[in-house]
C-alpha positions as CSV (number, residue, x, y, z in Angstrom):
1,X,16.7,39.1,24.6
2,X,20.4,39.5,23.5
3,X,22.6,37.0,21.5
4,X,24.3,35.6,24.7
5,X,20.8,34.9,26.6
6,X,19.7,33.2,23.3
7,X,22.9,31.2,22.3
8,X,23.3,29.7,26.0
9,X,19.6,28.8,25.4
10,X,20.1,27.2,22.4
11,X,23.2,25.5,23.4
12,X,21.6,24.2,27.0
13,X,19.0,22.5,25.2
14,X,21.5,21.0,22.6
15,X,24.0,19.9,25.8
16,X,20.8,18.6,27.6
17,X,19.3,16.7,24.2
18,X,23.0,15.1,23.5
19,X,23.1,14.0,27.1
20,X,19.5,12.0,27.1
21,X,20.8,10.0,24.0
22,X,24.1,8.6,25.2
23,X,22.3,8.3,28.8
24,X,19.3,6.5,26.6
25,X,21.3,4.7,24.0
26,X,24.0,3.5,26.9
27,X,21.4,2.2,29.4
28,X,20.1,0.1,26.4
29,X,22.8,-1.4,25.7
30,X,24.4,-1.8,29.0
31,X,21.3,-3.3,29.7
32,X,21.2,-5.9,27.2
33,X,18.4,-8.6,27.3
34,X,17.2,-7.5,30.8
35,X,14.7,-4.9,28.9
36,X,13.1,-7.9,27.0
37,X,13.3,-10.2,29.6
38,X,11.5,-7.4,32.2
39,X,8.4,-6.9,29.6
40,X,8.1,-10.1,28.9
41,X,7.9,-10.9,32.7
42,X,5.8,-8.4,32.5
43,X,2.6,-9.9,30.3
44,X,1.5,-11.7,34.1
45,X,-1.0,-9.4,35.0
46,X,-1.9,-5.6,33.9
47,X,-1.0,-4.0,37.5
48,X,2.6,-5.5,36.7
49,X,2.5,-4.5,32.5
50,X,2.3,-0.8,34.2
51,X,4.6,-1.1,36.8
52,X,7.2,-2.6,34.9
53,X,6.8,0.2,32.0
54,X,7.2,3.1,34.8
55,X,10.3,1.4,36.0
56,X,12.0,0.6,32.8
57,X,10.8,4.1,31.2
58,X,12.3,5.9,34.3
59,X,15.4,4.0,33.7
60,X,16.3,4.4,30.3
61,X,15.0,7.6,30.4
62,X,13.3,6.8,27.0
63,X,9.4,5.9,26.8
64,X,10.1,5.6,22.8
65,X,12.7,2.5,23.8
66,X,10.0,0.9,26.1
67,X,7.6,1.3,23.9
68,X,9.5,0.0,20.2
69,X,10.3,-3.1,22.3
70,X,6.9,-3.7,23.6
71,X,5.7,-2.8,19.8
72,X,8.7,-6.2,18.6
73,X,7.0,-8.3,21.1
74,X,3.1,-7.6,20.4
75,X,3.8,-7.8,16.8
76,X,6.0,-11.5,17.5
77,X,3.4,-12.8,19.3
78,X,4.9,-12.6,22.4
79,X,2.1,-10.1,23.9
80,X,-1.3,-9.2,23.9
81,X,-2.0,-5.5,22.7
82,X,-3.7,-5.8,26.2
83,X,-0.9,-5.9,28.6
84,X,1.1,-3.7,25.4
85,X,-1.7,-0.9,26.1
86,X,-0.5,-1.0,30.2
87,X,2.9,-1.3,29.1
88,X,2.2,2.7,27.6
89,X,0.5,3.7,31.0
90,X,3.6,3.0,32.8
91,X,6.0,4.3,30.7
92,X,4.0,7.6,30.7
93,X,4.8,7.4,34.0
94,X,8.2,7.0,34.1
95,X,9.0,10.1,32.2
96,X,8.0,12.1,35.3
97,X,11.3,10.6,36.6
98,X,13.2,13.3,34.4
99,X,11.4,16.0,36.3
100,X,12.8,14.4,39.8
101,X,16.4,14.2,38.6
102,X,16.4,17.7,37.8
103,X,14.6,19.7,40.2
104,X,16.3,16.9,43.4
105,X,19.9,16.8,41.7
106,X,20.0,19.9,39.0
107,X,19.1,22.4,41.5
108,X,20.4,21.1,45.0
109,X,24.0,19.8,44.3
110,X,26.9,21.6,42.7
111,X,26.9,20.3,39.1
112,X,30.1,20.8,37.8
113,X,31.7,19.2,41.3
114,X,30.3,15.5,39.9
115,X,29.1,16.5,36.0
116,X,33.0,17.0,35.1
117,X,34.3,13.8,36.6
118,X,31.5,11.8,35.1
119,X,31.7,12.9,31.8
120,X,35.9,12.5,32.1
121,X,35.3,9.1,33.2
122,X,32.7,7.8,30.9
123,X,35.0,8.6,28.3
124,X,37.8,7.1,29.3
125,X,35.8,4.0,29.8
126,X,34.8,4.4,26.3
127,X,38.2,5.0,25.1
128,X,39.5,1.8,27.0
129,X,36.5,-0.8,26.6
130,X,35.7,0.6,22.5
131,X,32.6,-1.9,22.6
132,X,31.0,-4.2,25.3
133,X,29.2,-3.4,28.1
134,X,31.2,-1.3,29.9
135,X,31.8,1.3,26.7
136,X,28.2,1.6,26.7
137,X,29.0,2.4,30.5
138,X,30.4,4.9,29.8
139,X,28.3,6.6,27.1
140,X,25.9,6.3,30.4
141,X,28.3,8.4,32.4
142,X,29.6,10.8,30.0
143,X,25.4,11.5,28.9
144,X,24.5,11.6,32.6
145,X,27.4,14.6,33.1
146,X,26.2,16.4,29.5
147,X,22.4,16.1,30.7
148,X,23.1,18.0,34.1
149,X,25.4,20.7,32.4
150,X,23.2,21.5,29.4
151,X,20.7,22.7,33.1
152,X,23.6,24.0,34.2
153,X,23.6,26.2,31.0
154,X,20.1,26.5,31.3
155,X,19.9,27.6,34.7
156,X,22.5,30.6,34.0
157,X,20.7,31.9,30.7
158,X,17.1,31.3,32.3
159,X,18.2,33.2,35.2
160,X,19.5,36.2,33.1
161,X,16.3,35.7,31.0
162,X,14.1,36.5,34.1
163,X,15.9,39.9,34.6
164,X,14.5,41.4,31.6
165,X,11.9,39.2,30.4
166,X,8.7,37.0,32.4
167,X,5.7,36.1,31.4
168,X,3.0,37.9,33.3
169,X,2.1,40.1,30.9
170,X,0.2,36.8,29.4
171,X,-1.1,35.8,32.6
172,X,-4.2,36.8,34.5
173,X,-6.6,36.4,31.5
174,X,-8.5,33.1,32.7
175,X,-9.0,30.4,30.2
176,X,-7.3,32.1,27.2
177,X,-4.4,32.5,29.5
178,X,-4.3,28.8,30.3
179,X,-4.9,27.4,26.7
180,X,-2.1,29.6,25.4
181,X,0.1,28.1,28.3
182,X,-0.4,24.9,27.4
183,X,0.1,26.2,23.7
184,X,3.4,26.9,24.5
185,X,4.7,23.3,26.3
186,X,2.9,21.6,23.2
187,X,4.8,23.5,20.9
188,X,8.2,22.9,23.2
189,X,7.6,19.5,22.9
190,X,6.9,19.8,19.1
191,X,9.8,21.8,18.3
192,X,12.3,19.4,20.3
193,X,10.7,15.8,20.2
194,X,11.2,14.9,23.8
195,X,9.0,15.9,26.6
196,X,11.8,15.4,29.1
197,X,13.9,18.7,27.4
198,X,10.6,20.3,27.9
199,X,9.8,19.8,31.3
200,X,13.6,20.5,32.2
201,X,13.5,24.2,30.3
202,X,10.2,24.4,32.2
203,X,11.6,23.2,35.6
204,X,14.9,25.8,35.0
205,X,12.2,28.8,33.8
206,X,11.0,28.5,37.3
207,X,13.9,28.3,39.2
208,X,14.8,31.5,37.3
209,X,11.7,33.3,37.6
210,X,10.7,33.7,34.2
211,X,7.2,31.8,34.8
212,X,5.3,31.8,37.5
213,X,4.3,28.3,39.1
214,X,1.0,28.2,38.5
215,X,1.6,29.4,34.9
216,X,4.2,26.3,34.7
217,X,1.9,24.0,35.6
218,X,0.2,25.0,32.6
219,X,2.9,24.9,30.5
220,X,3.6,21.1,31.8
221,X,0.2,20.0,30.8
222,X,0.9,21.1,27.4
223,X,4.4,19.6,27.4
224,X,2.8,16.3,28.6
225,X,-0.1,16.4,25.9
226,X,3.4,17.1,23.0
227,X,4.6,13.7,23.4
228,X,1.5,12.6,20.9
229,X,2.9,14.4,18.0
230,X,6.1,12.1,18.6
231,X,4.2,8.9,19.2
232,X,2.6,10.4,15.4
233,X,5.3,11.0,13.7
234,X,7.4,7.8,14.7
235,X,4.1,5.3,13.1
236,X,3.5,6.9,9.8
237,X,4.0,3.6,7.4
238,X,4.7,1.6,10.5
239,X,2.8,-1.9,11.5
240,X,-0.9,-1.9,12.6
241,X,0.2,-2.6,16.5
242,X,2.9,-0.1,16.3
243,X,-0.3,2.4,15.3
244,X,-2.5,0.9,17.5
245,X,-0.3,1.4,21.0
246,X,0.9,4.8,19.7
247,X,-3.1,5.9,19.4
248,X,-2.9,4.5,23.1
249,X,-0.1,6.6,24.4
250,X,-2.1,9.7,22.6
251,X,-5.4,8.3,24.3
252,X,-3.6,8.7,27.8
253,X,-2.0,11.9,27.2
254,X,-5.2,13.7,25.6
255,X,-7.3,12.6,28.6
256,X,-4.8,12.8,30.9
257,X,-3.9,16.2,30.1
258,X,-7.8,17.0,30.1
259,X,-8.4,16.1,33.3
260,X,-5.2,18.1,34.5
261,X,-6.7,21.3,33.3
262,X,-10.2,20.4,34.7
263,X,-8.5,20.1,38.4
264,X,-6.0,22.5,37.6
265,X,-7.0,24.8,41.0
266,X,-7.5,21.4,43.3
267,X,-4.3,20.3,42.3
268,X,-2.6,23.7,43.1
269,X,-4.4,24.3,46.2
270,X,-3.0,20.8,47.2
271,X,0.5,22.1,46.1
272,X,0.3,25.1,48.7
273,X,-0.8,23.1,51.5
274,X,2.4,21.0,51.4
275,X,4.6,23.8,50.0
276,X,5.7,24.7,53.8
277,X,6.7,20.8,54.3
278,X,9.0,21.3,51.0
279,X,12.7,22.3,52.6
280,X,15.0,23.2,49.6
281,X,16.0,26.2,47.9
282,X,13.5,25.6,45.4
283,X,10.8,24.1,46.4
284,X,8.8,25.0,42.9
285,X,10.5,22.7,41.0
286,X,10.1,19.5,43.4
287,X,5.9,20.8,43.4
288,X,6.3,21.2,39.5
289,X,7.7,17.9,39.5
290,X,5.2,16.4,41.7
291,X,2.4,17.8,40.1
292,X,3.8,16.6,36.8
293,X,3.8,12.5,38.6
294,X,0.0,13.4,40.3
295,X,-1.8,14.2,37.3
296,X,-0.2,11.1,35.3
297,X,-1.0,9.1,38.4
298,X,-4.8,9.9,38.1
299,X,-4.4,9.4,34.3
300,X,-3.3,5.5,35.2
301,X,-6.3,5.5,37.8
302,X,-8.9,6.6,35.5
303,X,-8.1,4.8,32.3
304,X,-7.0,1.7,34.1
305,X,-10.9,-0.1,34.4
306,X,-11.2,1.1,30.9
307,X,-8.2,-1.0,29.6
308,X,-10.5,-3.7,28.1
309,X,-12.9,-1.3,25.9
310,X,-9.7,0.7,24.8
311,X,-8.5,-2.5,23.4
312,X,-11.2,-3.8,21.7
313,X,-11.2,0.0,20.4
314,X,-8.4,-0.1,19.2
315,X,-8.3,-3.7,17.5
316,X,-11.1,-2.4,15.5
317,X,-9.2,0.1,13.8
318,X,-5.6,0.7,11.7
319,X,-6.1,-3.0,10.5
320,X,-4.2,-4.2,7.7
321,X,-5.7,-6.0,4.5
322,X,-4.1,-9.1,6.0
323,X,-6.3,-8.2,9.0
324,X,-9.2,-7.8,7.5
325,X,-9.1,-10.8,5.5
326,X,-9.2,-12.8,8.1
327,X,-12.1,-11.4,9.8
328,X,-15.2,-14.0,8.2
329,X,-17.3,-11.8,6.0
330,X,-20.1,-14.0,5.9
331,X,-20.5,-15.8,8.9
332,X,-23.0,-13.5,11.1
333,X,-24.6,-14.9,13.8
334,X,-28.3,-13.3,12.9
335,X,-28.5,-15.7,10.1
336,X,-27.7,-18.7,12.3
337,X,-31.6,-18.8,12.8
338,X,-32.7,-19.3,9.2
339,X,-30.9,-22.7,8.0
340,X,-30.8,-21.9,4.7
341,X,-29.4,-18.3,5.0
342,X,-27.1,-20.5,7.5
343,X,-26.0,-22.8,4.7
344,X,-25.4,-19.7,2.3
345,X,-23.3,-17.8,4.3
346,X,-21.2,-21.0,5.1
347,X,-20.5,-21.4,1.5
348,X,-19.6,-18.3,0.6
349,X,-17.0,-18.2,3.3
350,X,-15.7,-21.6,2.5
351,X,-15.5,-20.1,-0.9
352,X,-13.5,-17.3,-0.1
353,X,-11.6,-19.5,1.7
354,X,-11.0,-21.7,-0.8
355,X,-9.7,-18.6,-3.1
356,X,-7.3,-18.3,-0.6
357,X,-6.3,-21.7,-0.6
358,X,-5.8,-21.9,-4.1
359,X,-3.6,-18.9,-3.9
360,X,-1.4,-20.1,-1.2
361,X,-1.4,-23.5,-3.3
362,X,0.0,-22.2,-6.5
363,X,2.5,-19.9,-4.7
364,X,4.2,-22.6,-2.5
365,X,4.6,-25.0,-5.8
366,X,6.3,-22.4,-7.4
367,X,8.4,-20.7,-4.9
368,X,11.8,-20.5,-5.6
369,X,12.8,-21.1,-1.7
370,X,11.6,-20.1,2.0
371,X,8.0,-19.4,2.9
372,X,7.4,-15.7,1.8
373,X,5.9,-13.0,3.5
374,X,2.5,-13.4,2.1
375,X,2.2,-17.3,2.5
376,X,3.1,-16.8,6.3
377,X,0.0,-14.4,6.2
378,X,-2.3,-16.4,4.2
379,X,-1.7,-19.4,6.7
380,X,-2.5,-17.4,9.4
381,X,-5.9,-16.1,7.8
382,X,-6.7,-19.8,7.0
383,X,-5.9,-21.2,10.4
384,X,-8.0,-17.9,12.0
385,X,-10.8,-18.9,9.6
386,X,-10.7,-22.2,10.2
387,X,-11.8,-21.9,14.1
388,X,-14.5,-19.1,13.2
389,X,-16.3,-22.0,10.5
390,X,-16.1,-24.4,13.2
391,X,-17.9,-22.0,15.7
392,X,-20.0,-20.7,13.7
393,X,-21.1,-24.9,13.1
394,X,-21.4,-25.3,16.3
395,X,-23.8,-22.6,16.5
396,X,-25.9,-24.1,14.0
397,X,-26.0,-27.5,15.2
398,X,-27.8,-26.0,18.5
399,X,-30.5,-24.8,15.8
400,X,-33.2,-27.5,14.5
401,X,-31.9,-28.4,10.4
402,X,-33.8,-29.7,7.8
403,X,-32.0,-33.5,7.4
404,X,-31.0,-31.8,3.9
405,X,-28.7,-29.5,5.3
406,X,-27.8,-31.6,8.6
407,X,-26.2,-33.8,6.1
408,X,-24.1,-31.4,5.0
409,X,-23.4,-29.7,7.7
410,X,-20.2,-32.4,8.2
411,X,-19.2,-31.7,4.6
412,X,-18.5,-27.8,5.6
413,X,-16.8,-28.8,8.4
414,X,-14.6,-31.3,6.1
415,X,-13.9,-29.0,4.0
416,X,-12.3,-26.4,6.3
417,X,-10.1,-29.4,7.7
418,X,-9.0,-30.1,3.9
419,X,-8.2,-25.9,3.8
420,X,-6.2,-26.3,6.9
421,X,-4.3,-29.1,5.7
422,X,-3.3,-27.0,2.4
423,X,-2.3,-24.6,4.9
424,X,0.4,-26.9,6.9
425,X,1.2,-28.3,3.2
426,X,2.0,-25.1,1.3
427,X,3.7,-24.1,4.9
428,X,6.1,-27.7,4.2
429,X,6.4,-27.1,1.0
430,X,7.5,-23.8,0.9
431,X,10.6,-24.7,3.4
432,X,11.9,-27.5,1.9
433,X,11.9,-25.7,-2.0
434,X,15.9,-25.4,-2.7
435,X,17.3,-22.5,-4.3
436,X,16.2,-22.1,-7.8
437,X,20.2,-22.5,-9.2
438,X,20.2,-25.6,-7.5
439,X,16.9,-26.9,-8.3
440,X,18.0,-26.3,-12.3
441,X,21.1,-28.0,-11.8
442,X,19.6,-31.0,-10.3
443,X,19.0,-34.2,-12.4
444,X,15.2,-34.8,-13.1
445,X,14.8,-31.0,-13.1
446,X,13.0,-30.6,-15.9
447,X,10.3,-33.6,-15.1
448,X,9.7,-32.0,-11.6
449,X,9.2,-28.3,-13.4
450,X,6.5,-30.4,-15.8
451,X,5.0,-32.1,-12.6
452,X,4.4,-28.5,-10.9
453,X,3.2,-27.0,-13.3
454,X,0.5,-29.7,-14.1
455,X,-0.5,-29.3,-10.2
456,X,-1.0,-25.5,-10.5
457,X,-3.0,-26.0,-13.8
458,X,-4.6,-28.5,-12.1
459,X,-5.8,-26.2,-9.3
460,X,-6.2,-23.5,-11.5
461,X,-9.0,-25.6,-13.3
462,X,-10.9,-26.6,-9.9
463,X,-12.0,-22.9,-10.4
464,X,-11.9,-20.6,-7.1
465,X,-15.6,-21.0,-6.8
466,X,-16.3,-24.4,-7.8
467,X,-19.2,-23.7,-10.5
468,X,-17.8,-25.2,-13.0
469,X,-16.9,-28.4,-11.0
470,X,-17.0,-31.6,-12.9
471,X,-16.4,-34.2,-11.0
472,X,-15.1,-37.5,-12.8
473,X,-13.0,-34.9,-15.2
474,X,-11.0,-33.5,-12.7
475,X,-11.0,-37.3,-10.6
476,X,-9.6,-38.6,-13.8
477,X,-6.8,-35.7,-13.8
478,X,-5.9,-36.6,-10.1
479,X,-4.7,-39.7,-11.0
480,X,-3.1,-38.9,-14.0
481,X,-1.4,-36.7,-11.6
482,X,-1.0,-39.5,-9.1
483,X,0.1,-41.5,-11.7
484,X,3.1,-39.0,-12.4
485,X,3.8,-38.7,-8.6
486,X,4.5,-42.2,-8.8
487,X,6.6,-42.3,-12.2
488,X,8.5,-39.3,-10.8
489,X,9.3,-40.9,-7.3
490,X,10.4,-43.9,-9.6
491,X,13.0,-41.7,-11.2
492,X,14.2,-40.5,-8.4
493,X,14.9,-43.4,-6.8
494,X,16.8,-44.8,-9.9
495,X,19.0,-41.5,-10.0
496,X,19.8,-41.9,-6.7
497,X,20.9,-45.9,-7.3
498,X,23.2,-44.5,-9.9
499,X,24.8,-42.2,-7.8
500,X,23.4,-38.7,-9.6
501,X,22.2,-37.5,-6.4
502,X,23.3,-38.3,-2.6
503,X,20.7,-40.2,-1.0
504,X,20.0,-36.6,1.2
505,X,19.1,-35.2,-2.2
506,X,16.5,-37.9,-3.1
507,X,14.9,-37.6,0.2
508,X,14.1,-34.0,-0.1
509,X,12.8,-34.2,-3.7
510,X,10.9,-36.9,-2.9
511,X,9.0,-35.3,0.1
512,X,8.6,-32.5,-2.4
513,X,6.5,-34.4,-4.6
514,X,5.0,-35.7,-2.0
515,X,3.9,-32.5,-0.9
516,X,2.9,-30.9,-4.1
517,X,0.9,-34.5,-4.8
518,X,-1.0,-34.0,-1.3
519,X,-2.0,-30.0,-1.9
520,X,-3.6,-31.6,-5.5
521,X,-5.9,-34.3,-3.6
522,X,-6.5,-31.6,-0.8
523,X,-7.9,-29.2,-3.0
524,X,-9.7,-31.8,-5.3
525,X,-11.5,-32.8,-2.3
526,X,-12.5,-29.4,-1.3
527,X,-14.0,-28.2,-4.3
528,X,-15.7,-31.4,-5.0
529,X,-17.4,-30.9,-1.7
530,X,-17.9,-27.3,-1.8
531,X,-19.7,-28.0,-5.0
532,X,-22.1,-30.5,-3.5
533,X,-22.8,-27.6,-0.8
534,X,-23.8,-25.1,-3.8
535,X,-26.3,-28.0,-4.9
536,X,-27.5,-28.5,-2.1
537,X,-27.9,-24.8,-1.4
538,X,-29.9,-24.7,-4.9
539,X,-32.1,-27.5,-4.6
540,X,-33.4,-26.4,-1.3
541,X,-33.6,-22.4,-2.7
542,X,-36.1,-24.1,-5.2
543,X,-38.0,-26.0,-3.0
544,X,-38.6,-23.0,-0.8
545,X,-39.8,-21.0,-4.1
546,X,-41.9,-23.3,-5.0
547,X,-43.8,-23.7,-1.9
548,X,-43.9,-19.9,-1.7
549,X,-45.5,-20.3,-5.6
550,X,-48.2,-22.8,-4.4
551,X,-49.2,-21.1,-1.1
């Protein structure tokens, strides 16, 4: 191969890879909202999460686009990782389009008569409109007109290539032959991080007769099966969904890919019988093409029943500490049976719960302003616990409870009421904390630095697991604190009156306190509960022991 094959080889792949990103990047944002609008139509039903990915895919030309924004919309809430997971099926499917532009418009239509003109006139619009839609109109045209002559370039280097070099020499050795194939459109799509360059270098290989067809298919399996190492690479650090949909997309492409190769020979034969019913000048890159859609097509068949097991696959791993916290760690369902085992797992959840609680607590009365990261995520691991310590009593009310523990069975559920009433507290709290300069300049800024910091000792005391609860102490110190609350709000108030504050001011600082004097009697109440639980828990662990001792 001389320098002039390999230089309009390297440059046809550079003009092709510059066209797909201002065809990509334009049709995004000419686009606008419409993407986010489409996939969030989109959660309806499964059948429509993969249509709508296929479309949007094979618009944008960019399954990475499709699949960041369905990543921002699982991860907002917006989207189960359900209808995210079909969302990859059809965008899979889209990036056969690429194959279809090329082999119906790359090698049937003169492409400088239309790539020139489109390239001239997307820049001019881009000259003319500098931002706005129709600029990135014309980053659409001027990529569309790049794209097609990069395969221009391709077709004349390719074409030269097959003169004095093919690939039969590595054909014709069964399996070895096929796995080295595939090998080799792995490694294309490797080296060049876009399957679409791939399958168009493949696509203009064929047309130039430097691969056979059947040797292409190959080589388009492997291609296909390349996109993973992208989907890879782009979640390393990334979010637990963005992992989770990006082990999807390499799901479908491994299996996909594997069941390509397993029907290689059916799928060709099927090629041959409709070769004759193919009228172009060449017809082996609209079958490359096809084939590429077919065996993508089956992929969406096959794995399309199996949607619900991949999800609840693929919830069960890449999960986050956050995650994991908020799966209960005591509350199994075997023990429901035994009451007392019942009882003991309850309370050590409602423990750990309470831990969290008392985090949350003493980070909210100190914040400087705005809920943080980690109080958002420790409200959401309280709320999720919350519903799983009701169920889990439910389930135990179907049981038959000794009256001991039926009494206290309330209590526990009490308790996780209190722990989700911290959690909408410290959630309050947290948003109306000013800005620390402000809070320092305020009057009565040292008295409310004195009140918080008697609350977090407070709850610091309760101790995270309630053993060393003492009841009328720590009732006493709520109303001392109580007592402050009200001596505080009485301040307040006066500064207001004189006119050292607006009346906006005292309002705020006053729900403050309010706040801060609420999260106090919460968490009193919780502990002082939980520690009745742990008695109760004791007394009947003794009673069991000591009829076990007299029997």
């Amino acid at each position: 191969m001389n320098l002039s094959i390999f230089t309009g080889l390297f440059g046809g792949v550079g003009l092709f890879l510059l066209g797909m990103r201002l065809l990509t990047d334009g049709l995004k944002l000419y686009a606008g909202s419409s993407l986010r609008n489409i996939l969030k139509a989109s959660t309806r039903t499964p059948l429509l999460g993969i249509l709508s990915g296929a479309f949007l895919t094979s618009i944008v030309q960019s399954s990475s686009a499709v699949t960041v924004a369905t990543i921002g919309f699982v991860n907002a809430g917006l989207m189960g990782i359900g209808h995210a997971v079909t969302l990859v099926y059809g965008s899979n499917l889209g990036t056969t389009m690429t194959g279809w532009l090329v082999s119906l418009i790359g090698f049937q239509v003169n492409i400088q008569a239309f790539a020139l003109p489109a390239i001239g006139l997307g820049m001019l619009l881009r000259i003319v409109s500098r931002d706005g839609r129709y600029a990135a109109l014309g980053d659409v045209l001027a990529g569309f007109g790049i794209f097609f002559m990069g395969i221009d370039v391709l077709k004349m280097s390719l074409g030269t290539l097959g003169e004095t070099f093919q690939f039969a020499g590595l054909a014709g050795k069964g399996i070895f032959s096929l796995l080295l194939f595939c090998g080799i459109g792995f490694l294309l799509t490797c080296l060049m991080q876009s399957s679409s360059a791939s399958i168009a270098l493949i696509l203009t290989a064929v047309a130039g007769g430097v691969i056979s067809f059947q040797d292409a298919a190959a080589v388009v399996i492997g291609a296909n099966v390349g996109t993973t190492s992208t989907a890879a690479l782009a979640v390393i650090g990334a979010t637990s969904n963005a992992k989770r949909l990006a082990a999807a997309h390499v799901i479908f492409n491994l299996i996909t890919g594997l069941v390509a190769l397993l029907i290689l020979p059916v799928l060709l034969n099927f090629l041959d019988i409709i070769r004759p019913f193919v009228n172009q000048t060449n017809p082996e890159t609209t079958l490359l093409a096809l084939f590429h859609t077919i065996f993508n097509l089956l992929g969406v068949i096959i794995l399309y029943p199996l949607t619900k097991k991949l999800v609840r696959f693929l919830k069960k791993r890449f999960r986050t500490a956050e995650e994991d916290e908020a799966r209960p760690r005591y509350l199994d369902r075997t023990v429901v049976a035994t009451p007392i085992l019942a009882l003991h797992a309850l309370d050590m959840e409602l423990t750990r719960m309470a831990q969290i609680s008392n985090r949350m607590s003493k980070a909210a009365i100190s914040i400087e302003s705005g809920p943080t990261a980690r109080l958002t995520s420790d409200k959401a691991i309280i709320d999720k616990l919350v519903l799983e310590v009701g169920n889990f009593g439910k389930k135990m009310q179907q049981t038959t409870l000794p009256a001991a523990l039926s009494e206290k069975l309330p209590d526990a559920m009490r308790i996780s009421g209190y722990l989700f009433d911290i959690g909408e507290l410290t959630e309050g709290l947290a948003r109306l904390q000013p800005p620390q300069q402000r809070m320092e300049e305020m009057p009565l800024a040292s008295e409310l630095a004195s009140f918080k910091s008697r609350v977090v000792h407070f709850i610091d005391q309760l101790g995270d697991d309630g053993k060393e609860f003492n009841g009328k102490t720590f009732i006493q110190e709520l109303e001392e604190i109580k007592e402050d609350y009200r001596t505080l709000k009485a301040k307040f108030l006066r500064a207001a009156g004189k006119g050292d504050m607006s009346a906006g001011q005292m309002v705020s600082y006053l729900e403050i306190i309010a706040h801060i004097r609420r999260i106090a009697e919460q968490s009193e109440k919780s502990f002082r509960y939980l520690n009745a639980i742990k008695q109760t828990e004791e007394i009947l662990s003794q009673k069991n022991e000591e009829t076990e001792h007299k029997e």
